[in-house]
C-alpha positions in Angstrom: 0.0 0.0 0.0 3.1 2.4 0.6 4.0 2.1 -3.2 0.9 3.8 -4.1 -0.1 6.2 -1.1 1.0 9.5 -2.4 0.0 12.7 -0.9 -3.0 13.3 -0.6 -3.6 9.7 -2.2 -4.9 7.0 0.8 -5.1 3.5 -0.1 -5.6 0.6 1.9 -6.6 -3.0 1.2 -10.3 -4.1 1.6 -10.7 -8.2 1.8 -13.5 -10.2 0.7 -16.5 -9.9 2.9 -17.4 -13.1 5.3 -20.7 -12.8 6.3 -22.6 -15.1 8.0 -25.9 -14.6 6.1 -24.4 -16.1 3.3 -20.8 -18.3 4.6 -22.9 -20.0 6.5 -21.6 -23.5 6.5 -19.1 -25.2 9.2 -17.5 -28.3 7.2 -15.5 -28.8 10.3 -18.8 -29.6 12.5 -20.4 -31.7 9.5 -20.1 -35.5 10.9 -20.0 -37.3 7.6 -18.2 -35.5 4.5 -18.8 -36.6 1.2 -15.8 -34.9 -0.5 -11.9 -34.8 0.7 -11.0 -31.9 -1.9 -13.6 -29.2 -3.8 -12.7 -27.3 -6.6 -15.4 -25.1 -8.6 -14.0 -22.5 -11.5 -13.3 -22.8 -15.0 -10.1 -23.8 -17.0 -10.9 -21.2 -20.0 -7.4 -20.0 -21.4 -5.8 -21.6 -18.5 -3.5 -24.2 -19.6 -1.6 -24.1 -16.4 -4.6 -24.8 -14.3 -5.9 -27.0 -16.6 -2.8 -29.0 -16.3 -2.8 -29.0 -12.6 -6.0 -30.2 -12.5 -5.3 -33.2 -15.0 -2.4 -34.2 -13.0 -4.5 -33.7 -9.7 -7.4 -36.1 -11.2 -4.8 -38.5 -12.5 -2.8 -38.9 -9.6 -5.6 -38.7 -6.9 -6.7 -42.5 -6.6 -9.1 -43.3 -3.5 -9.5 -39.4 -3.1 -13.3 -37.9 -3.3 -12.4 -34.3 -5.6 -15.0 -32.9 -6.2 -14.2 -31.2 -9.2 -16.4 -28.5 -11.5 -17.0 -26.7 -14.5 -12.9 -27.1 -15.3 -12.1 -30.4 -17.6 -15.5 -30.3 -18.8 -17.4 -30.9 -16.2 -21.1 -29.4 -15.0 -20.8 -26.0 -13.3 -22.4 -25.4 -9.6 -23.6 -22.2 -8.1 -26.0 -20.8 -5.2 -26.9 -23.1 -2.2 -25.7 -26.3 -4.4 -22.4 -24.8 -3.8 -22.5 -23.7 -0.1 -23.6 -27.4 0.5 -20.8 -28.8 -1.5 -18.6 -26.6 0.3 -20.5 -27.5 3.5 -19.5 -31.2 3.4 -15.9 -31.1 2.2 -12.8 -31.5 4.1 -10.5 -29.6 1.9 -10.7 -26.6 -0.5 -8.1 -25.9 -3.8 -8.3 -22.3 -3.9 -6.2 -21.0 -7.2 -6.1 -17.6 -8.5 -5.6 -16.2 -12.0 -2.5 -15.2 -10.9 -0.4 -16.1 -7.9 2.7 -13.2 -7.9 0.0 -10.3 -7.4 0.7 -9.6 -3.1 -2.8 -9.5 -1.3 -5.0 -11.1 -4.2 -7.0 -14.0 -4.3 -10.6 -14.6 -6.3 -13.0 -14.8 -3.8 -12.8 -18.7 -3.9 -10.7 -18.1 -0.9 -13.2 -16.5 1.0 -16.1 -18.9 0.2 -13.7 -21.9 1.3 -12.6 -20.6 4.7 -15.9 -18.8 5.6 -17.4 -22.1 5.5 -15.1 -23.9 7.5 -13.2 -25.8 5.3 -9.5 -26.6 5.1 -8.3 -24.5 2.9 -5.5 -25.3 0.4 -3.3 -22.5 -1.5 -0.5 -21.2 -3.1 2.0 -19.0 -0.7 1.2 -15.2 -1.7 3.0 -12.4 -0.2 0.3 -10.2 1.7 -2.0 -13.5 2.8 0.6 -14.9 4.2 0.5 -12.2 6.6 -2.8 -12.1 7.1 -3.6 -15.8 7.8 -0.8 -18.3 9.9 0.0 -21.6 8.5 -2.6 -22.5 11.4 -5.2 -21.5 9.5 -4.3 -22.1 5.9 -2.6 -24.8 4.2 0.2 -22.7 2.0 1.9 -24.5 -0.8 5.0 -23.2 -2.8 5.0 -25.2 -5.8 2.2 -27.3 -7.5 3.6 -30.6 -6.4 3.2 -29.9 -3.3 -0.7 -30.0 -3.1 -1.5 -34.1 -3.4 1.4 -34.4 -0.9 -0.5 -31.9 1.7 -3.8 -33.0 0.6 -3.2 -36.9 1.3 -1.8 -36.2 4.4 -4.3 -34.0 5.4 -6.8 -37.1 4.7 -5.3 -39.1 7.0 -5.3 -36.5 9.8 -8.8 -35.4 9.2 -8.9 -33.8 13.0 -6.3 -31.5 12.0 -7.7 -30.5 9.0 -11.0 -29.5 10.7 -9.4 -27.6 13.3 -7.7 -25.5 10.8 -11.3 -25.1 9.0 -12.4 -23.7 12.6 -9.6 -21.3 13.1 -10.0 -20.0 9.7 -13.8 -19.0 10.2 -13.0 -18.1 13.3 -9.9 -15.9 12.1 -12.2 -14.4 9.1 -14.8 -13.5 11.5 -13.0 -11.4 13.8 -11.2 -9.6 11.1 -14.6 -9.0 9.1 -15.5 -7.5 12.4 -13.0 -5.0 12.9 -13.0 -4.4 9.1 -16.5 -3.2 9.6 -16.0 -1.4 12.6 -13.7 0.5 10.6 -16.2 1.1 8.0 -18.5 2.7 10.0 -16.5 4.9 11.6 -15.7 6.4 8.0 -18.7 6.6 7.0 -20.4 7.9 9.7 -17.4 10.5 10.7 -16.5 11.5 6.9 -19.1 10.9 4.9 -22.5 11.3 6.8 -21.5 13.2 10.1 -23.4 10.8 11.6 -22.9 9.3 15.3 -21.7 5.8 14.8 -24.3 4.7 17.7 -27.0 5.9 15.0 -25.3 4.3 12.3 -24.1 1.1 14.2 -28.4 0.6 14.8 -29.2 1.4 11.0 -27.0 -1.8 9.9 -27.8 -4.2 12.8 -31.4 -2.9 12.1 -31.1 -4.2 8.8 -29.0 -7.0 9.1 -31.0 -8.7 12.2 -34.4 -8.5 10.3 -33.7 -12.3 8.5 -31.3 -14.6 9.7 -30.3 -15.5 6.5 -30.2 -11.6 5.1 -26.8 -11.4 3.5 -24.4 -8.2 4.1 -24.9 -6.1 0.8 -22.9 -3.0 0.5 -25.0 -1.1 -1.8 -28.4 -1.4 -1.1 -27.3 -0.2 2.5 -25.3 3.0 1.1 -28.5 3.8 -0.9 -30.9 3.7 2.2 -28.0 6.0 4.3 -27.9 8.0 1.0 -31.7 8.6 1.0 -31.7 8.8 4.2 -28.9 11.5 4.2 -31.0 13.7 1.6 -34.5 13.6 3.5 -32.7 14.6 6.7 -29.9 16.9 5.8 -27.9 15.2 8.5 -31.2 15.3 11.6 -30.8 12.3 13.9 -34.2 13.1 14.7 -35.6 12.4 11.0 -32.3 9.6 10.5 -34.0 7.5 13.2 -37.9 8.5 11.7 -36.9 6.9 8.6 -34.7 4.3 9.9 -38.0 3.0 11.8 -39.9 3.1 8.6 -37.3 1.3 6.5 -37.3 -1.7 8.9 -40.6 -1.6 9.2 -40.9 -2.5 5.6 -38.3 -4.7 5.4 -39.6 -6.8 8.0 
């Protein structure tokens, strides 16, 4: 972030959101699994991948993998996904590109906020971010059946790492929102955070399954902002009315 925070310029690195309205799985509490190893993503112009993943199938005998839409197979999305995820012991989470520090497709995210063991490649930034505790890191490719096998046979390990990676993902969420609302209610809105802090848990606690959605929740503070002009009086008016509705 120092190589490109210039002046006047702030930058700062915003992670993939883990929320529990949507990773709400916990592979690590699931009793019986029915896959060792998931993968879901495509193999389009990826001959690398692709040949990871043919070497991975061909060399895996007596593992479960899971494997979809790359090598042809049938892609999976919504709650067929979160229950595939939900019932796997390991993840393979690959990136278009592995030398980029701090990035990772959101594949990531999905694995670990669902509890599962989470295999990927070393990349500088993540590595920071998350211990060898709570992801399996791998420098080269051939490295992955090796950790994955061994994994298998120490399935107690693997599903305490999937436990302190949720758990790890969900205290940093945390203080990554509490940092969001405090610029948003200081800089953007003027706001008090109390005020603020009750519009989103307003929102967020109406359904249980209500997932966290950054821009439907900036428009209602925007309208909210505009009918106002900054009242806390007419904020909380309109924040009773909005839940109202939503509920």
């Amino acid at each position: 972030m120092n190589e490109i925070t210039k002046g006047r310029c702030i930058a700062a690195h915003v992670p993939n959101w883990v929320h529990a309205g949507c990773e709400s799985g916990k592979a690590f509490e699931t009793a019986s699994l029915n896959n060792d190893l998931i993968y879901a993503g495509n193999d389009y112009n990826l001959d690398g991948r692709k040949a990871l993943l043919e070497s991975l199938v061909g060399s895996s005998s007596g593992l479960n993998f899971a494997l979809y839409q790359a090598l042809g197979n049938p892609r999976i999305h919504g709650q067929a996904y979160y229950d595939q995820l939900s019932s796997s012991l390991m993840g393979l989470s690959l990136s278009r590109r592995f030398d980029v520090p701090w990035y990772t497709s959101d594949r990531m995210q999905q694995e670990m906020g669902n509890g599962v063991c989470t295999i990927s490649p070393s990349t500088e930034g993540l590595t920071q971010l998350f211990s060898t505790d709570e992801v399996v890191w791998f420098d080269h490719e051939d490295e992955i059946l090796e950790k994955v096998n061994w994994y298998k046979s120490h399935e107690s390990d693997a599903r305490a790492i999937g436990w302190r990676e949720l758990d790890s993902c969900t205290s940093k969420m945390q203080r990554f929102r509490s940092l969001v609302e405090e610029v948003l209610c200081h800089a953007c809105l003027g706001l008090s955070c109390r005020t603020y802090v009750s519009f989103v848990l307003g929102i967020l606690s109406v359904r249980g399954d209500a997932c966290f959605c950054a821009r439907p929740i900036w428009r209602c503070i925007r309208f909210i902002a505009s009918v106002t002009s900054g009242s806390l009086t007419g904020f909380d008016f309109w924040l009773d009315r909005i839940v109202t509705i939503v509920s």
